[in-house]
C-alpha positions, 0 to 999 in steps of 0.5 A, spaced: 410 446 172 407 441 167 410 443 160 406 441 153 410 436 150 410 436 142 414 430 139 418 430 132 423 425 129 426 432 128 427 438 131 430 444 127 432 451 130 432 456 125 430 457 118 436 461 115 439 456 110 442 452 113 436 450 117 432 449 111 437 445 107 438 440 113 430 440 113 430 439 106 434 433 107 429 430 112 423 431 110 425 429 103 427 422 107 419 422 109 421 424 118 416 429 121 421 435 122 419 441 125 422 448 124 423 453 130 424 461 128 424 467 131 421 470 124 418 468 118 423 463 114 425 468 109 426 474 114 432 470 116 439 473 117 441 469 110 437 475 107 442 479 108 448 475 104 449 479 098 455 477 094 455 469 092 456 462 093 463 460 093 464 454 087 470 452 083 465 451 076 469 454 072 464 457 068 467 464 064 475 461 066 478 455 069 478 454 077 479 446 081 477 445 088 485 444 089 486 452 088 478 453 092 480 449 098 488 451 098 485 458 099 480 456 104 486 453 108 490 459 107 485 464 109 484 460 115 491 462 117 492 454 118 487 454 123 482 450 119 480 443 119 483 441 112 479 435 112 472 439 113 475 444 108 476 439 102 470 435 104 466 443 103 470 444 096 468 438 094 462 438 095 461 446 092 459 443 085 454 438 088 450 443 093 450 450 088 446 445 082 441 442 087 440 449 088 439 450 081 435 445 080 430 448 087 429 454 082 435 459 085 436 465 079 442 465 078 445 471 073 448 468 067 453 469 062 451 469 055 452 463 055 446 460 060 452 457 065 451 460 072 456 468 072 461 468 077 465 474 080 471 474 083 472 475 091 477 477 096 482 471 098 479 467 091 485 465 087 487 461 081 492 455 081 494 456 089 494 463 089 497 465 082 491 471 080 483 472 082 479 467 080 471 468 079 469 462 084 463 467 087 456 464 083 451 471 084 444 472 083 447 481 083 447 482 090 441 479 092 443 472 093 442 470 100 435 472 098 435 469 093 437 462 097 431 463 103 426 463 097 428 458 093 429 453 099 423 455 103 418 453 097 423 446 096 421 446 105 413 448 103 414 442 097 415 436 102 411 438 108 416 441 113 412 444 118 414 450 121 414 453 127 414 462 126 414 466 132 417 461 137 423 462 142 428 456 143 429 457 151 434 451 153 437 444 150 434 438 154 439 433 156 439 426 160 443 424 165 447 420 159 448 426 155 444 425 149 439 431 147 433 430 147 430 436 144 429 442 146 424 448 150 420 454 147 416 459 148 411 461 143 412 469 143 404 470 141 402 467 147 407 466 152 406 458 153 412 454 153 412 448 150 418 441 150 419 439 143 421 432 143 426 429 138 429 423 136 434 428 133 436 435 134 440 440 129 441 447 131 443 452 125 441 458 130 446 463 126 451 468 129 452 473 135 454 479 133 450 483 137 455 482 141 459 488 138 456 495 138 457 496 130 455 490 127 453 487 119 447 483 123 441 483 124 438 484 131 435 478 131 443 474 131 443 473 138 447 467 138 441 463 141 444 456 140 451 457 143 447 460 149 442 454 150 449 449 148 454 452 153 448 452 159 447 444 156 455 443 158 457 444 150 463 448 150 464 453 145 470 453 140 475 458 137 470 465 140 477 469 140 475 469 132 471 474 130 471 477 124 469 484 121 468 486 115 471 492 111 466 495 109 460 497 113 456 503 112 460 508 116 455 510 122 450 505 120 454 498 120 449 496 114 453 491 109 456 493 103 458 486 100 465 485 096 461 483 091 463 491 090 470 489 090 469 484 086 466 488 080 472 493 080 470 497 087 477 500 090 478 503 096 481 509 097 484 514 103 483 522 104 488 523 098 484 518 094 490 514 094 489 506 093 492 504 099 492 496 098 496 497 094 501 498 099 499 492 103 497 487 098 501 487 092 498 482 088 490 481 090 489 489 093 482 490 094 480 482 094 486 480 099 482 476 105 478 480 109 482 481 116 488 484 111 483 489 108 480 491 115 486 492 118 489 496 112 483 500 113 484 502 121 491 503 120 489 508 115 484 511 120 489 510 125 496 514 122 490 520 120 489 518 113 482 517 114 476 521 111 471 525 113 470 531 119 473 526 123 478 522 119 474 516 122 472 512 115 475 510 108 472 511 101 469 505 097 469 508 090 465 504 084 464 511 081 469 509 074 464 503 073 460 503 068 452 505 070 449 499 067 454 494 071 452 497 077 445 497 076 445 490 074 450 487 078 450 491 084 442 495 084 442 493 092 448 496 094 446 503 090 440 503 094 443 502 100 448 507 099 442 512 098 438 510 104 445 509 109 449 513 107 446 519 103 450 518 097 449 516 089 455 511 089 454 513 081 457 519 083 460 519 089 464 514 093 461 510 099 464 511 106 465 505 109 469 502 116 470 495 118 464 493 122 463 486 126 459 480 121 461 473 122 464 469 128 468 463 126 468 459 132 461 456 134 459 449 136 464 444 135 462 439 129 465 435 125 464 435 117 458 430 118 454 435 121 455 431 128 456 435 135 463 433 138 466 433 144 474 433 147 481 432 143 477 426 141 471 428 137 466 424 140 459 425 137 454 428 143 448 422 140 442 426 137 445 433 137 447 436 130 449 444 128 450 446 121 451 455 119 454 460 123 453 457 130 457 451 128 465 450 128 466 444 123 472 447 123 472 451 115 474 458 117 479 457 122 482 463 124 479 467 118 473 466 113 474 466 106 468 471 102 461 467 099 465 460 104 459 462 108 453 460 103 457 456 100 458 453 108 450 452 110 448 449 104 455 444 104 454 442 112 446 444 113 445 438 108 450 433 112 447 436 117 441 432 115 443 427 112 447 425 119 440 425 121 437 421 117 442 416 117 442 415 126 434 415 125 434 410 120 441 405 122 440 406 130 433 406 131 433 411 135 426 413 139 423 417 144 428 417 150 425 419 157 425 426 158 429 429 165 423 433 168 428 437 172 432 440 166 425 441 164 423 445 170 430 449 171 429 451 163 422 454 165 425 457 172 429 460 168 422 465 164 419 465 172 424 469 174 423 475 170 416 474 171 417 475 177 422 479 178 421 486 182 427 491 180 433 488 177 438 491 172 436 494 165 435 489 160 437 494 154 443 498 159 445 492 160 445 490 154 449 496 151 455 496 156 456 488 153 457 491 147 461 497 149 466 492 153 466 488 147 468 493 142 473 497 146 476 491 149 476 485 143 476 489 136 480 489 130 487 490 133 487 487 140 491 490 146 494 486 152 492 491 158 485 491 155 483 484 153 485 482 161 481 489 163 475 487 157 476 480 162 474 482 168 469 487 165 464 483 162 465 477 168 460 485 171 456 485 165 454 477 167 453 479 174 448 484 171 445 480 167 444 474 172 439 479 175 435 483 169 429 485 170 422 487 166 417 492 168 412 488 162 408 482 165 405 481 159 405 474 155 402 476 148 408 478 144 412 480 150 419 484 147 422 485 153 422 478 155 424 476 149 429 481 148 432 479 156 433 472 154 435 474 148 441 477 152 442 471 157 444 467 151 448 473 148 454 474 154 455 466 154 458 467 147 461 475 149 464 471 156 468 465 151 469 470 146 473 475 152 476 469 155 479 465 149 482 471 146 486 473 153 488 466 153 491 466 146 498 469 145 499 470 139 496 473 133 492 469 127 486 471 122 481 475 124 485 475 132 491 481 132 495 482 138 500 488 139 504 484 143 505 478 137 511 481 133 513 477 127 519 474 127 522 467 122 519 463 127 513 468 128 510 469 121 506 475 122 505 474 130 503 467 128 506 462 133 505 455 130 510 452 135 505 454 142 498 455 138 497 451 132 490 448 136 483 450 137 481 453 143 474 450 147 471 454 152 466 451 158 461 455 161 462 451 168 468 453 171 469 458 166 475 454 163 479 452 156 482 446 154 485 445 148 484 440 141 488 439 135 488 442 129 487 436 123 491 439 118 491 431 114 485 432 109 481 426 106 485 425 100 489 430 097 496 432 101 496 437 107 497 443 105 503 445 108 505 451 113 507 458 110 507 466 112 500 468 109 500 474 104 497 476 098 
């Protein structure tokens, strides 16, 4: 098939904040950058980010990146690369004025200075107390963020590509990247961007999961598209849910809750983290939360007809805070959930929100390959669908944000410094990679019967919630295994009964599907294979013991697990526990 090609010094894929800060950084640099989404830029999941961006400014009390990254390394449970992790801290300050400077509405203190929250997992001098590190705009920042970074975009003639699907990764036979298919979605045309550089910040997959924080739209397309491309995947055993979900509906409900004096309470109306987390309560990490809320569920403390949920109650805090710090929060509990959170507590229940693994990177924003971390040439990633490592085994509230900017900005930078100091140019593109990407739409246009892509799709994310949850049970993981190795059978022959190529959901929504059961298949795989407990990874058969603090064995599993589609075999990295400059942060028992 003879393939439009369309040619950028850039290409981006995704328009969340990382995408648009990376675009940013190119267009500003005077390259020809080109924007691939799947909705209009601010639509992206970012809107969705609610609490804030992480910040050691100290504005209303004394904060230092020391206590900021120290947190961060702790709430990875040691699984975090503490160089990545410094270089996120210290450029925190940097990235949040730029922001500002772009035109984002911080709240402020009385003062003009940006107002900050506290945030669970965020303490002062190395985890003494809560610090308010979390820089908000009420509960509304990530939209906030997308506007403001999207009007910076418009300024500096990025050019953006809305309503556009990105099929395959195009590699050479050397390995370098060489840009990437796409299908427009209006008109059902594929077209090769090709691009002296190509940076993926494609957001997460929790759609893999039945109950999910994310949007539909968060089908992990970038891990997909690199794991076919030969790009493994690293640390998918480790997913993190969120406490506090709507019960029933999975819609967020931000700690920013927590933060402004919200207490999660049991069917006797007991402020139960208390009893799991002495010291930090409701702002412990979000994995501590989370288990502490199921096993409440789980021993019958649980609320509701079917003791299948806890309460998350704001009902003490004066009306005017909540209508100025938390408006979107009174409205969702309104519309999700029935109540008025002035009046009457929310129901809440842990529910998937973020993966940490991904991509593998580096903190330059480079693709990395092996224990040795060599730079796949003209391949970057930055936001969720990255893994430079900061998150590890378990992320810190607001490190997020404060992720996509940090990493889509070094992302950019990388970019720009390879384009400038390589010269690198248009390399020859391999045509049968490009034919193998465009077999892969003929075969659904073509196809007569095969399985449904919407039943298929639902066993995926049943098999995954049952098998590979909150707490993660031995038997189950090796059954969840061999389950979704079915679910793929099944998805390697889904079928669609509309032939149509204006706007055609239903081949969106099965190529969606091809990308999501890559990242299910490496998330089941690597969470069987690791045998011991860490973060957001929790197993019935990890027992804490001296050498084994909370089911952690650093002796046998201190490493980062990478996932290949081929062969469908896992190798191991180290963990880089040396920073830049400061001294490591030494292994201990995480509590708080």
């Amino acid at each position: 098939m003879n393939v439009p090609i369309r040619k950028f010094d850039a290409v981006i894929v995704g328009a969340g904040g990382a995408g648009l800060r990376a675009a940013i950084q190119l267009s500003e640099a005077g390259y020809k950058t080109a924007v691939l989404t799947k909705v209009f830029p601010t639509r992206s999941h970012t809107v969705a980010a609610q609490g804030g961006v992480a910040a050691s400014l100290g504005n209303s009390e004394e904060d230092h990146w020391h206590w900021h990254m120290y947190d961060t390394v702790k709430g990875s449970d040691w699984l975090g690369d503490q160089d990545a992790i410094e270089f996120m801290c210290r450029k925190a300050n940097e990235v949040v004025v730029e922001l500002e400077h772009y035109g984002m509405p911080f709240d402020r203190l009385d003062n003009g200075k940006i107002y900050q929250r506290p945030f669970g997992g965020h303490m002062s001098n190395f985890g003494e107390k809560p610090v308010r590190r979390s820089c908000a705009a009420a509960d509304r920042t990530g939209h906030a963020m997308l506007h403001a970074m999207y009007q910076r975009n418009v300024k500096v003639n990025t050019q953006f590509f809305v309503e556009w699907q990105a099929l395959d990764l195009i590699r050479d036979a050397e390995g370098d990247v060489l840009g990437v298919t796409a299908m427009e979605m209006e008109t059902g045309e594929i077209v090769m961007f090709h691009a002296k550089a190509t940076i993926f910040a494609t957001g997460g997959a929790g759609r893999i999961y039945y109950s999910s924080t994310n949007a539909f739209i968060n089908t992990g397309d970038g891990l997909g598209m690199a794991a076919r491309a030969g790009i493994p995947l690293e640390d998918m055993e480790f997913w993190q849910f969120h406490p506090t979900g709507v019960a029933g509906a999975g819609v967020l409900i931000t700690e920013g809750v927590r933060g402004e004096g919200g207490i999660l309470r049991n069917s006797s109306g007991e402020r139960f983290m208390e009893r799991y987390a002495p010291n930090a309560k409701d702002l412990a990490s979000r994995d501590v939360v989370s288990r502490a809320m199921v096993t409440e569920i789980n021993e019958g403390r649980g609320c509701g007809p079917n003791k299948d949920y806890v309460l998350l109650d704001i009902t003490h805090l004066p009306p005017e805070t909540i209508m100025k710090r938390l408006p979107g929060i009174h409205e969702i509990a309104l519309q999700f959930a029935g109540v008025d959170a002035l009046k009457e507590p929310i129901p809440v229940v842990p529910t998937c929100h973020y993966q940490m693994g991904g991509i593998p990177t580096n903190y330059h924003g480079q693709v990395v390959l092996g224990a040795d971390s060599t730079p796949v040439p003209g391949f970057y990633a930055a936001g969720e669908c990255a893994c430079a490592s900061v998150h590890g085994a378990n992320r810190l509230g607001t490190n997020s944000l404060l992720d996509l900017l940090v990493f889509g900005k070094s992302a950019g930078e990388s970019a720009v410094n390879d384009l400038r100091d390589s010269g690198r140019h248009h390399k020859p593109l391999p045509q049968a990679e490009i034919d193998n990407s465009v077999a892969r739409v003929e075969r659904l246009n073509s196809q007569k019967d095969g399985a449904d892509v919407h039943e298929t799709r639902l066993a995926m994310q049943r098999v995954m919630q049952k098998h590979a949850g909150v707490f993660r049970f031995n038997d189950l993981l090796k059954e969840g295994v061999q389950k979704i190795f079915a679910v793929a059978d099944d998805v390697a022959r889904t079928g669609i009964k509309d032939k149509s190529k204006v706007f055609n959901t239903a081949r969106i929504e099965a190529l969606e599907l091809d990308n999501l059961v890559e990242v299910a298949k490496s998330t089941m795989v690597s969470a069987e294979a690791r045998k011991e407990s860490r973060g957001a990874h929790v197993r019935d058969d990890a027992h804490d013991t001296a050498e084994t603090p909370n089911g952690r064995d650093d002796k046998n599993w201190l490493k980062h697990s990478l996932w290949h589609r081929d062969g469908n075999r896992l190798d191991y990295k180290p963990v880089h526990m040396k920073p830049l400059s400061v001294e490591s942060i030494e292994l201990k028992k995480r509590a708080y």
